[in-house]
N, C-alpha and C positions, 0 to 999 in steps of 0.2 A: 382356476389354475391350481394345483397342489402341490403344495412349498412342502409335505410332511419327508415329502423323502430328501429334502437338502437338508444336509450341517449345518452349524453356526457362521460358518467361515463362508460359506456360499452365501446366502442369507443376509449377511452383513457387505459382500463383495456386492449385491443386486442392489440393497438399498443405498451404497453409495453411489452407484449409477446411475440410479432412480434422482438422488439427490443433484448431482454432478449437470443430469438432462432438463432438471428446473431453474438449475443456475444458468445454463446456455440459455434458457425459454429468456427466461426473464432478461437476462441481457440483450438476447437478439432483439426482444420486442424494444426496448430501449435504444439499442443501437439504430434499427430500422426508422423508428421516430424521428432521430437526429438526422439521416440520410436525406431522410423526406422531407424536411424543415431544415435545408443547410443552407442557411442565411448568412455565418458569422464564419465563414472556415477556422480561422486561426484561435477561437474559441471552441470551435467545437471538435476541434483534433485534437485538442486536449483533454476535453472532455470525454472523447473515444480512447482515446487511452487509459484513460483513469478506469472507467469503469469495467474495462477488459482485465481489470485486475482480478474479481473476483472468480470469474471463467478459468483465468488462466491458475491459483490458485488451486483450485478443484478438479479441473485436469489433472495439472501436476500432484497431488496427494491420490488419484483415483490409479495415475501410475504406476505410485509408491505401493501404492495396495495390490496391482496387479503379481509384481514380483517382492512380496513383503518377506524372501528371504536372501533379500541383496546384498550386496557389499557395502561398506561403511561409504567408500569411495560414489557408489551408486547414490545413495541417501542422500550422501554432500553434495550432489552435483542436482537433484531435485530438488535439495535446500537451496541449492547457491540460485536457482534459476526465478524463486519466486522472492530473492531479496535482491537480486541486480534487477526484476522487475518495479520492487519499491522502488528503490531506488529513480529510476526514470519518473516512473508516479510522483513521486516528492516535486522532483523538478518540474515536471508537468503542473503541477497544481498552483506551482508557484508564479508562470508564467501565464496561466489563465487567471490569479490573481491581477500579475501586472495587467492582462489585456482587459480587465473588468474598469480598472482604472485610465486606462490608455497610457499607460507608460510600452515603450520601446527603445530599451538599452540601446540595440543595434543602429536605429536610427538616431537616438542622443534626446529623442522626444519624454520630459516628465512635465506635465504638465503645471502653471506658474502657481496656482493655485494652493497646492501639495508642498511646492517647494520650503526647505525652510525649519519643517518638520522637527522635532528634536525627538531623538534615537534617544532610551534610556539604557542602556548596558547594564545587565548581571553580572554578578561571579560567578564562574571564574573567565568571563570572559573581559572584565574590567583591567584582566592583566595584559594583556592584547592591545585593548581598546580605549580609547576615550570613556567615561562615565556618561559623559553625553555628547552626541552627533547630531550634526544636521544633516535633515535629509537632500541630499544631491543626489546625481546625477552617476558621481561616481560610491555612494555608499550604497545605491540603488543597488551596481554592480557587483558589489564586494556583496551583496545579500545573494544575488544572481550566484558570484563561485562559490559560496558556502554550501550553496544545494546542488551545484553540478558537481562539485569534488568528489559527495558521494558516488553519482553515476560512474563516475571514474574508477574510486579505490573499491565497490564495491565487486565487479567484475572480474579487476587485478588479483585481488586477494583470494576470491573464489576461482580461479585457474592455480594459483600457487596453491591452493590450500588441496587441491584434487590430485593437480600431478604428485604433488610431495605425499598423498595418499595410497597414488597408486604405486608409486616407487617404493613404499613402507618405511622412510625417515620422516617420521610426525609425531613425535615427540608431544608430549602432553604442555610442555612451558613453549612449546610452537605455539601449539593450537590456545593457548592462552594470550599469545601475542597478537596472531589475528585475529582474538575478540575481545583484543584491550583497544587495538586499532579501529575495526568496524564501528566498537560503539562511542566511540569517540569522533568518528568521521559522520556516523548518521544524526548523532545528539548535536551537532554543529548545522546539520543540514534542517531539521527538527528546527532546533532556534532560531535559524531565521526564518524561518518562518510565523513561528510565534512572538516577532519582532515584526512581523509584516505586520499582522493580522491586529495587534494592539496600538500601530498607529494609523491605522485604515478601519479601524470596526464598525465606523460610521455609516463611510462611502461604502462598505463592501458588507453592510447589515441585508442589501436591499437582495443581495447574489447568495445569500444562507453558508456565510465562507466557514461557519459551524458545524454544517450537517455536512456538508461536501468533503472537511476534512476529516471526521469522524468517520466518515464511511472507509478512509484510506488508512486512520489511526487503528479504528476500532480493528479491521483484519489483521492488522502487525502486532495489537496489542493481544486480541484471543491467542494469534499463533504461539507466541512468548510466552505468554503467561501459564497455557493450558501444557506445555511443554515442560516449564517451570515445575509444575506442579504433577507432572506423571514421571518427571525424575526424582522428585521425594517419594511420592509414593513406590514406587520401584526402591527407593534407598532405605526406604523403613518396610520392605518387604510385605507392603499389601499388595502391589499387581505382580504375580507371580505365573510363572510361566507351568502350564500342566501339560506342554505336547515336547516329544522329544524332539518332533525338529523343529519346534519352533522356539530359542533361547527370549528370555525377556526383554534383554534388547531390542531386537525384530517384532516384541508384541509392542512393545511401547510404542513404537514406530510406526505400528499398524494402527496402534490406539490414536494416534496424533493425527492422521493419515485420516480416520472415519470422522474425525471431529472436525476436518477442516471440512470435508464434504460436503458435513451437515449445516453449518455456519457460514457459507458461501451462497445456502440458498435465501439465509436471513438479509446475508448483506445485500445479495441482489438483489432481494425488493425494497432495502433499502434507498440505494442508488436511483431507484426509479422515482423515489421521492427529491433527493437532494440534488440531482443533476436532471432534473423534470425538464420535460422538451417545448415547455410552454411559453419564453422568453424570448423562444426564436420560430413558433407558429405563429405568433402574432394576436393568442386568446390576452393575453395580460395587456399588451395596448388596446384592445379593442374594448375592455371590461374599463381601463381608465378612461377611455372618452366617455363610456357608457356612464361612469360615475359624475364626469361635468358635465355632463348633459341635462343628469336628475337633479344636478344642483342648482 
């Protein structure tokens, strides 16, 4: 095939395709495993969800590059769709947490063992909270709203933040308001988490509650950071824009856009390691009978 007669901008539009179609591979094969091996429903819908994070990630940025000279309004609404996505994710993870344990809010079931637990509190949440808690029943649940709150404010905010765009009153100490909020609502959601995970690291060593949540950090963390860092670079005027219709803005955007692409097809083979469909095939029981056998 001869790419000599395409642009950059073609070029770069096929290889995020190209990227975008390895992310699908690798998650359908994934996906497909879990279908084929659905022993655990309420585990493994979970785990369907999480991992359609990276999919949907790469879609949504392979968009963003379809039409890279959109409206701010447009961008925000392709930003908003892949952090009220997190969002759900967080909550997910956390509930396949509890189900690794057998806890079930809804029924009132923690089991007797767990009970008892003592919660160590950070600041500044010490001002809130107790410095130390036991673990119940009902602090279970108070961890449960921490992580649904964001599912909540994270969608709210991204409709206010879109309509108040497309009406043209968005004001820059607006837009600093709802991301004093967001990151205050997600570092809440975040924490309990990392409050689950440090009095459970035991029981929940055997389920990789490490890699599984890395797989969901590490995408929140490249998009932030690599975003972070193509807004300096844009503010000390290294990525500078050479086409008239295309403003820096809109490259940047394009810039951030090929990097998620590319970075979606790392995570997805990631995932295939961390949320591995061998727990619920039945190879891991059959290798531990296999082992007190030989003993």
């Amino acid at each position: 095939m001869d790419f000599s007669h395409l642009n950059r901008g073609q070029i770069t539009l096929m290889g995020s395709a190209f990227s975008v179609m390895l992310t699908l591979l690798f998650t359908l094969q994934l996906l497909s495993q879990h279908l084929f091996y659905w022993k655990n429903p309420k585990e493994q819908k979970a785990i369907v969800i999480i991992i359609l994070m990276a999919p949907i990630y790469a879609v949504d940025s392979f968009v963003g590059l379809l039409d890279v000279r959109g409206s701010k309004a447009f961008f925000m609404f392709l930003e908003s769709i892949k952090e009220c996505y997190e969002a759900l994710v967080i909550a997910k993870f956390l509930a396949l947490m509890y189900s690794y344990l057998n806890i079930s809010i809804s029924k009132n079931i923690v089991p007797d063992e767990i009970k008892g637990r003592e919660i160590h509190h950070s600041f500044p949440m010490t001002l809130f909270q107790p410095r130390t808690a036991r673990l119940n029943h009902r602090t279970l649940k108070l961890l449960k709203y921490w992580t649904w709150q964001f599912v909540v404010i994270r969608p709210v905010c991204s409709i206010l933040m879109i309509t108040l765009q497309i009406l043209g009153i968005y004001p820059s100490w607006l837009s600093w308001t709802f991301t004093i909020i967001l990151n205050i609502s997600v570092s809440l959601a975040l924490y309990s988490l990392v409050i689950f995970y440090h009095v459970f690291a035991k029981e929940l060593a055997p389920h990789k509650p490490l890699a599984k949540f890395m797989c969901i950090k590490g995408i929140v963390f490249f998009c932030f950071w690599q975003g972070l860092v193509l807004d300096i670079l844009v503010a000390m005027g290294i990525i500078r824009s050479h086409h008239f219709w295309l403003d820096v803005e809109h490259l940047e955007e394009a810039l951030q856009n090929v990097l998620v692409c590319l970075e979606m097809v790392a995570f997805s083979v990631l995932q295939k390691y961390a949320y591995h469909v061998a727990p619920y095939s039945g190879k891991i029981e059959s290798k531990m009978k296999l082992g007190k056998k030989n003993e």
